[in-house]
N, C-alpha and C positions, 0 to 999 in steps of 0.2 A: 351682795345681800346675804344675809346670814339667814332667812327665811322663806318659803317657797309654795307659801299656800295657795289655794283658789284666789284668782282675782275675780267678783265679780261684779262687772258695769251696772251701772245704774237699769242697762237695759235688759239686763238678764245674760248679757250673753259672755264667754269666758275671757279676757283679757291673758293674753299669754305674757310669761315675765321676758322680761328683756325689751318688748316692744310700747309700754307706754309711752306716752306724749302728754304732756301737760296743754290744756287747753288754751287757745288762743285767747280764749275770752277771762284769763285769771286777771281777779281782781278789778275788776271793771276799769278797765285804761281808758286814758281820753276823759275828752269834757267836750259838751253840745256848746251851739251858741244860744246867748241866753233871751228866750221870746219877751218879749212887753208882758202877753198875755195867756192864760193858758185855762181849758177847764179846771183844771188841777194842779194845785200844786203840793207838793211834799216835800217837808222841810228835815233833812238829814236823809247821808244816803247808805244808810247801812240797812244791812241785807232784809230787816222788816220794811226800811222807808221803798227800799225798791221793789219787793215782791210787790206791797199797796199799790207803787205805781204801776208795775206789769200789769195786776189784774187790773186795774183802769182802764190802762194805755191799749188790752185787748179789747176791751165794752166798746172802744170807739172816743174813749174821751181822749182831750188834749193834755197830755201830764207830762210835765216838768220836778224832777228830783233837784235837789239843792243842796250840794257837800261843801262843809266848809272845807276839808281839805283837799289835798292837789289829788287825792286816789278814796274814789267811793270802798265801801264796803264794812268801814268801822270795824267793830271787835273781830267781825268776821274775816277782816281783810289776812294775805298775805302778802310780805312788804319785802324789798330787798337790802338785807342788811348782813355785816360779819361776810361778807362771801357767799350766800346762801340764800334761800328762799327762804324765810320765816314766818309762822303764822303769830299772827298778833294773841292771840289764846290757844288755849286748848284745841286739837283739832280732829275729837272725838266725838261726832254727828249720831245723835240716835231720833228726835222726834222730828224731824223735817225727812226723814224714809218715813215716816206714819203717817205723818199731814196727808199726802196725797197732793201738794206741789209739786213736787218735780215730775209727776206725769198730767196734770192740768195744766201746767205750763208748759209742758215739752221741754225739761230744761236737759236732758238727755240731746239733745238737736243743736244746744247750743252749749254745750262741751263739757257739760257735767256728769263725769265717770264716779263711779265708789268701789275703792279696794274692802271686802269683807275684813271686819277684827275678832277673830275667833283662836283664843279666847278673850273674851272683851274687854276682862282686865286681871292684873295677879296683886293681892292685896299682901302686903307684908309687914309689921310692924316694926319699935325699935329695939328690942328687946328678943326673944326665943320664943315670939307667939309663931304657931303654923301659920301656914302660906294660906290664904283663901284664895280659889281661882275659879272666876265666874265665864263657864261657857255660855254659848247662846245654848245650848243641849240642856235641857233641865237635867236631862238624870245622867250626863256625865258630871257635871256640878255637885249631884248627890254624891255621887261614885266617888268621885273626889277629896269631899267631905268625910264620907263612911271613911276612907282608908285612912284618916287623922283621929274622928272622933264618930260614933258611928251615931251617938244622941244628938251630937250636933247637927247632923245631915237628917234624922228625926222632926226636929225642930226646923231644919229649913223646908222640909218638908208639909208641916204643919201651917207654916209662915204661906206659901204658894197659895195654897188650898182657899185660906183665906183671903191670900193679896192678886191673884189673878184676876177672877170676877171684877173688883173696885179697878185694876189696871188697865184690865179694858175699856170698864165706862168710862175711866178717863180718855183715854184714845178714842173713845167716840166721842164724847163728848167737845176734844177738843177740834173735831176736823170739823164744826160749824160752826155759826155768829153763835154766841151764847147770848143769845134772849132765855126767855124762863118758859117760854111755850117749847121752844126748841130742845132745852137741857131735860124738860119732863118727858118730852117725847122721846127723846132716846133715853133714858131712865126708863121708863115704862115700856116702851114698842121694841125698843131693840135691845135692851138687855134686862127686860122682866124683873126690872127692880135688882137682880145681881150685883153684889158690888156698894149698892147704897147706903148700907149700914156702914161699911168703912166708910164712907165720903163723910158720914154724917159722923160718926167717933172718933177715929185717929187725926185730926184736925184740933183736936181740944186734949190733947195728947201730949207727951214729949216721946222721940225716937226710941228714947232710951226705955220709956216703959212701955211704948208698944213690942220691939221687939225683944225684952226680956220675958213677956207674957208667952211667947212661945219656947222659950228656953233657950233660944240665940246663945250664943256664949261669946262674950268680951271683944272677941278679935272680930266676929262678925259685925257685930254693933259697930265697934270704931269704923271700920272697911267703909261699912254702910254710911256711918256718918259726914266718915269723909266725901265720897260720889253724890252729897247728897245736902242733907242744911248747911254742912260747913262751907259751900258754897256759896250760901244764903248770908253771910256770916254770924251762924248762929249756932250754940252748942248743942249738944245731943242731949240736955235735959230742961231745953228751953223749950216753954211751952207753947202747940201747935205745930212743932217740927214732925208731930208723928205722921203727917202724911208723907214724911221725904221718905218713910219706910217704903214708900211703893216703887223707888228707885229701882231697884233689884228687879224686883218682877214686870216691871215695864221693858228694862233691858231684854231679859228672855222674851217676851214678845217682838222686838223690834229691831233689837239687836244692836253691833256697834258698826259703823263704816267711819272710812277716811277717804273724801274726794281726792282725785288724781289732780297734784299739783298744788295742794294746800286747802283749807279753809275757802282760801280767797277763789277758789274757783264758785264758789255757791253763787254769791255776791257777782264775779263777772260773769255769769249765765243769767242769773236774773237782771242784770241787765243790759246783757244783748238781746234777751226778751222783749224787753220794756222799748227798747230801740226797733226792734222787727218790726210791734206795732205802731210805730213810730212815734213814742215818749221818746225825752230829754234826759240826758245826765249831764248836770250841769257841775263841776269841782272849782272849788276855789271859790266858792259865794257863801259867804256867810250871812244866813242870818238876822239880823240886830231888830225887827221890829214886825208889828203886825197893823193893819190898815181896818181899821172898825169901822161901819158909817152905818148910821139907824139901827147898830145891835146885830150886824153879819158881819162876817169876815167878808174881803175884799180884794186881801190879795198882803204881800209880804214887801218887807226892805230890806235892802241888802249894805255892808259895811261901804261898800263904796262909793253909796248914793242912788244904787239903784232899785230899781222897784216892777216888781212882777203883781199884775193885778190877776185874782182866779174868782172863779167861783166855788171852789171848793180850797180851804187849807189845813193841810194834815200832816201833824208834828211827830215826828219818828224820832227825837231826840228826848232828852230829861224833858218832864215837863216842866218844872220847876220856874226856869225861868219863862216861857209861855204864857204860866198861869198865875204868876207874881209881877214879872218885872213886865210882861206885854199888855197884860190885860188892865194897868193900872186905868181908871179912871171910868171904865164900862161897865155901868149900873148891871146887864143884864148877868153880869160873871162877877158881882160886887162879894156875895156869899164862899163861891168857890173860890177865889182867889186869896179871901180871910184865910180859910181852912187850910192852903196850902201855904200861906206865911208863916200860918203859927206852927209849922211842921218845923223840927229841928235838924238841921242838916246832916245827912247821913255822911260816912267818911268811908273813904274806898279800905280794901285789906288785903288785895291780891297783888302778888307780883309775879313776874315770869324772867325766868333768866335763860337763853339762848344761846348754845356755843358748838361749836366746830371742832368734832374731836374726830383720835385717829384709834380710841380705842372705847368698848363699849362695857358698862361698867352694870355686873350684874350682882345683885345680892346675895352676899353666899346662901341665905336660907331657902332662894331658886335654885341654887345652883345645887343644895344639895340633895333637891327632889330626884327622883326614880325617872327614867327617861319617860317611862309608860304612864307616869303622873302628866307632865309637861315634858315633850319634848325641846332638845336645847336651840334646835332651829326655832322654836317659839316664843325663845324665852323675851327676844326684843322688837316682838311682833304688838302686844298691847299696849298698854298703858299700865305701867308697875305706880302703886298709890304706898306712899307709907305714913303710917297712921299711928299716932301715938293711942296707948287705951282713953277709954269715955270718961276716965279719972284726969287724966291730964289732959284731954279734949276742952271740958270745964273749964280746969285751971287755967288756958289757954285762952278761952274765951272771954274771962276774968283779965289776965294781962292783956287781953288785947284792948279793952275800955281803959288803961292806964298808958298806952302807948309803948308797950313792947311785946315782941316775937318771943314766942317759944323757945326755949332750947332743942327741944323733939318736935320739929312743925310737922303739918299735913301736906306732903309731897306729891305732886302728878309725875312723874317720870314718863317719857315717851323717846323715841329716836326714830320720826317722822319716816326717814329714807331710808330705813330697814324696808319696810314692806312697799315706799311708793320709790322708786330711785329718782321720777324728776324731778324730788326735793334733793338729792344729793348734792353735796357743796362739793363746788369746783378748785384743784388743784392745781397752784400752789394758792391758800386762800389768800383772803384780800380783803373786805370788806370796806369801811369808812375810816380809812387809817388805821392808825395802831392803834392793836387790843388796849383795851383798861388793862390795867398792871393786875397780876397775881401778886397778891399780898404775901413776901413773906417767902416768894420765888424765885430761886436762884439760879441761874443759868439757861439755857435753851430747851427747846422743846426738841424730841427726839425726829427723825426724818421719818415724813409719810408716805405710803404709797398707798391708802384710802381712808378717806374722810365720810363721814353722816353727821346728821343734824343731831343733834341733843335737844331736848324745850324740858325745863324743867320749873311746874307751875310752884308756888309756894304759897299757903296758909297758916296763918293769918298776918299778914306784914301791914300796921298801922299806917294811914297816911299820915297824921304826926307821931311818928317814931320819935322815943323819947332820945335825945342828942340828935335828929335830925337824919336827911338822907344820902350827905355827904359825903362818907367813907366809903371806899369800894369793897373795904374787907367784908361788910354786911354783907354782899348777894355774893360775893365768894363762897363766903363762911357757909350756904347751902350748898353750894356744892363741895364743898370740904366736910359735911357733916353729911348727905349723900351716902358718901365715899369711902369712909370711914365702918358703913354696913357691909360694902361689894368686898369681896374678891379682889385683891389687886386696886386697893384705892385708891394709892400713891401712882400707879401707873397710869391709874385713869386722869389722875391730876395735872399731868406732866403730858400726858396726852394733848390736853386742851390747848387746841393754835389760835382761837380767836373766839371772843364772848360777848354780851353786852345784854344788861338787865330795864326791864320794866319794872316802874313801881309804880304805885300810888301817886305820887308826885309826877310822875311822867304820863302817866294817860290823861291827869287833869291838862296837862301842857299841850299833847299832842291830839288828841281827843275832845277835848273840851270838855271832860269829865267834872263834872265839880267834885272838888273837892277829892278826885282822883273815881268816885265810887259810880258803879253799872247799876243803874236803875233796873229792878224787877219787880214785878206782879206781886201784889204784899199779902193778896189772899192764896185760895184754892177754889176749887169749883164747886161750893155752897156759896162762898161769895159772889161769883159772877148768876151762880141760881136763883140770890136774892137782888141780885141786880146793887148790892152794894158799889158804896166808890163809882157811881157810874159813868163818870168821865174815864174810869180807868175799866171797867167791866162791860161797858156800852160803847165804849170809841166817839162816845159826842159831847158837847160843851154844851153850857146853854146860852153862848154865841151861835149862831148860826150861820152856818156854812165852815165849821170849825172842827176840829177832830184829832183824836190821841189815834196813835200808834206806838208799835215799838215795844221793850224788853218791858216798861213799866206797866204796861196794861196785860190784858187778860190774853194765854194763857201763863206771859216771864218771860224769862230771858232766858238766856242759850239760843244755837244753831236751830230754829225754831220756824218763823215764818209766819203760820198760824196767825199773830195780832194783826202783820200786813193786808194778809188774806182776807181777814175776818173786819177789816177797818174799811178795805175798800167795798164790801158788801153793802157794809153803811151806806159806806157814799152815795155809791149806785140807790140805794134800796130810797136812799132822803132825797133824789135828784128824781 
């Protein structure tokens, strides 16, 4: 390990390096046997479908989770591929430490550790912009800033002042049901109104003119946009993206962790949970239909002919097809079901490329900071993001409704098994046969004596790419363009012993993604206040005994929880 900082556990208390252990419970292994009948059921078993059933499965109800594939846990999961542990996204957790899950459930009991990310991330551009480098420390962030630009750290200052107050009401607001008695109540009771002007402004905004009204300058803005709407996939002067400006300052509140052992340890503690209280995890059921009789749910079908009858059913996956293709012909969801046909199908834009290298590739413009800036034991401890400027962010945005990628995309950089080692790939790798070819690669790869994981996310990659997603040179060519910023790129290239990329096309195949794209929450928290979308703001149909969960409802996607949380409240609350 190239870095040595604080480990701290979920539980407070210090993790000495050298001694971790990855939990038994990553990635939820195994599959239940599947009941006739169940209080509940919840359809998809990714880590919103399971937290909903945990908190059931504790109340005392009967809950059964239902994963089409052979391993719960979806986006969340970590899988074993290339030789290695690999998380299926990003595995940078900040609002599920806020939620207040993982001590409501106890999921500390059932193997979920968190290594501290400090600093949380180091922004760099393509070009000769400075380093942006976000501690969880507000004013060494300033400090940091002053010693580049001292207006600039002014202006981030300014920015806080403003964006704290609205970041907390967010954080309150979203650790309960968002009803609109609830949302006033904490608006009003517990943070005196604080904060609500932004909820009620920057929402009708674009990023870009929120944060140039404080004087942000360029390199900020892009940083921000990337950790943030481009996510969304939307540019930084698309209108309503100005609430992602509270990105930043929510971080400083809450900070960033990586659980010990991947991602996918979230997902197998929530549901060794769910099984303590003795709920189901059921893998390999898919699915295909829903069971109406007199205007309730009834219970679900499955592709094999089988059929689980509930009294409650609650969809953790897109809802799309639930609310189109299940509900056809049930007068009381006649309306809802319009409104979601006429929706035009959204198209995924992420991809992730994964590979096993023996050597770790830093940016010269880290590398040429001051040690007292960033130390170099640090420098492969966060997540490095690179960010083209808010000019070509646009342009970007533009080819991406045409069906091509950037030349200067939006990069997540990470190397997981710097700070956790029992992500570390094992020697001599291996994986699922022989690597994809290096385009363009001649000869062998030099001899290793250590190996780490690389995960490098990438924005915006069309799911209809124009010529298709058949060449391998595509997910190469990021990491060749990468490379081409570090230090020794050509070393890092040749470094690489085994690869294999996620796109668009591959999550619709292995995920059941349509169309490749992750459903998220399409408002912000004026929407869930006014009780808009309330299938997706409310968690209920107007089938009964019927229910949303998951990244599309209130509060989105990401490492989150919250909708699970907030869905089975429902349940209970209508039972």
């Amino acid at each position: 390990m190239t870095a040595d900082p604080d480990l701290v556990t979920a539980a407070g208390s210090l993790a000495a390096p050298g001694t971790l252990a990855a939990p038994d419970t990553l990635s939820a292994p195994g599959t239940d046997e599947l009941p006739e009948h169940a209080d509940a059921v919840v359809i998809g078993g990714g880590h919103n479908g399971l937290a909903c059933g945990a908190y059931l499965a504790r109340a005392g109800r009967s809950v059964v989770v239902l994963e089409a594939r052979e391993q719960a846990g979806g986006c969340a999961s970590t899988v074993d591929a290339i030789g290695a542990r690999v998380n299926i996204c990003n595995c940078d957790h900040t609002m599920i430490r806020a939620s207040g899950i993982i001590e409501e459930l106890d999921l500390a009991s059932h193997g979920l550790r968190y290594l501290d990310v400090d600093p949380m991330l180091i922004g760099v551009g393509w070009a000769d912009e400075p380093v942006f480098i976000q501690w969880r420390s507000i004013e060494r962030t300033l400090d940091g800033l002053a010693r580049v630009d001292p207006t600039a750290a002014a202006a981030y200052r300014r920015y806080l002042d403003v964006a704290l107050p609205a970041a907390r009401l967010v954080l309150a607001v979203q650790c309960g049901r968002p009803t609109t008695p609830s949302i006033v109540a904490t608006v009003v009771a517990r943070q005196k109104l604080r904060g609500s002007r932004v909820l009620l402004d920057w929402p009708r905004r674009s990023l870009v003119d929120v944060l140039t009204s404080f004087g942000l300058p360029s390199w900020v803005i892009a940083a921000t946009h990337t950790v943030g709407p481009a996510v969304w996939g939307l540019g930084p002067d698309a209108p309503g993206t100005g609430l992602g400006a509270l990105g930043l300052a929510i971080r400083h509140l809450v900070g960033v962790g990586r659980p010990v052992g991947g991602s996918g340890a979230v997902p197998g503690a929530l549901a060794a949970c769910l099984r303590a209280h003795g709920g189901r995890v059921v893998t390999g059921a898919r699915v295909t239909g829903l069971d109406v009789e007199a205007g309730r749910a009834r219970g679900v079908r499955l592709a094999d002919g089988g059929r689980v009858t509930a009294g409650a059913v609650v969809n953790a996956t897109d809802p799309h097809a639930l609310l189109v293709d299940w509900l056809d012909g049930v007068p009381a969801a006649a309306k809802l079901r319009a409104r979601w046909a006429a929706r035009p199908a959204d198209d995924g834009y992420e991809s992730k490329l994964d590979a096993v290298v023996t050597a770790l590739p830093t940016p010269r413009a880290v590398l040429d900071l001051p040690e007292d800036v960033l130390p170099a034991a640090l420098h492969h401890v966060p997540t490095t993001i690179v960010s083209p400027t808010p000019e070509q962010q646009i342009a970007a945005s533009a080819a991406l409704k045409r069906g091509l990628i950037a030349d200067r995309p939006m990069f997540f950089l990470n190397t997981p098994s710097v700070l956790d080692e029992t992500m570390r790939p094992g020697l001599p790798g291996g994986g699922d046969g022989a690597p994809p070819p290096r385009p363009g690669a001649v000869g062998g790869t030099p001899a290793a004596t250590e190996a780490h994981l690389l995960s490098l996310e990438v924005l915006w990659t069309p799911w209809a790419l124009e010529g298709g997603w058949g060449d391998p040179a595509v997910p190469w060519g990021w990491l060749e363009r990468f490379a081409s910023i570090c230090a020794g790129g050509s070393g890092f290239l040749e470094s690489v012993r085994d690869w294999r990329a996620m796109t668009p096309p591959d999550y619709e195949r292995e995920f059941f993604l349509r169309r490749g794209y992750v459903p998220s929450f399409p408002d912000g928290v004026m929407a869930a206040l006014l009780g808009r979308r309330r299938e997706l703001s409310r968690y209920r149909t107007p089938v009964a005994g019927l229910y949303l969960t998951g990244g599309a409802t209130f509060p989105g996607a990401g490492v989150w929880g919250a909708s699970g949380r907030n869905a089975a409240a429902t349940v209970l609350a209508a039972r």
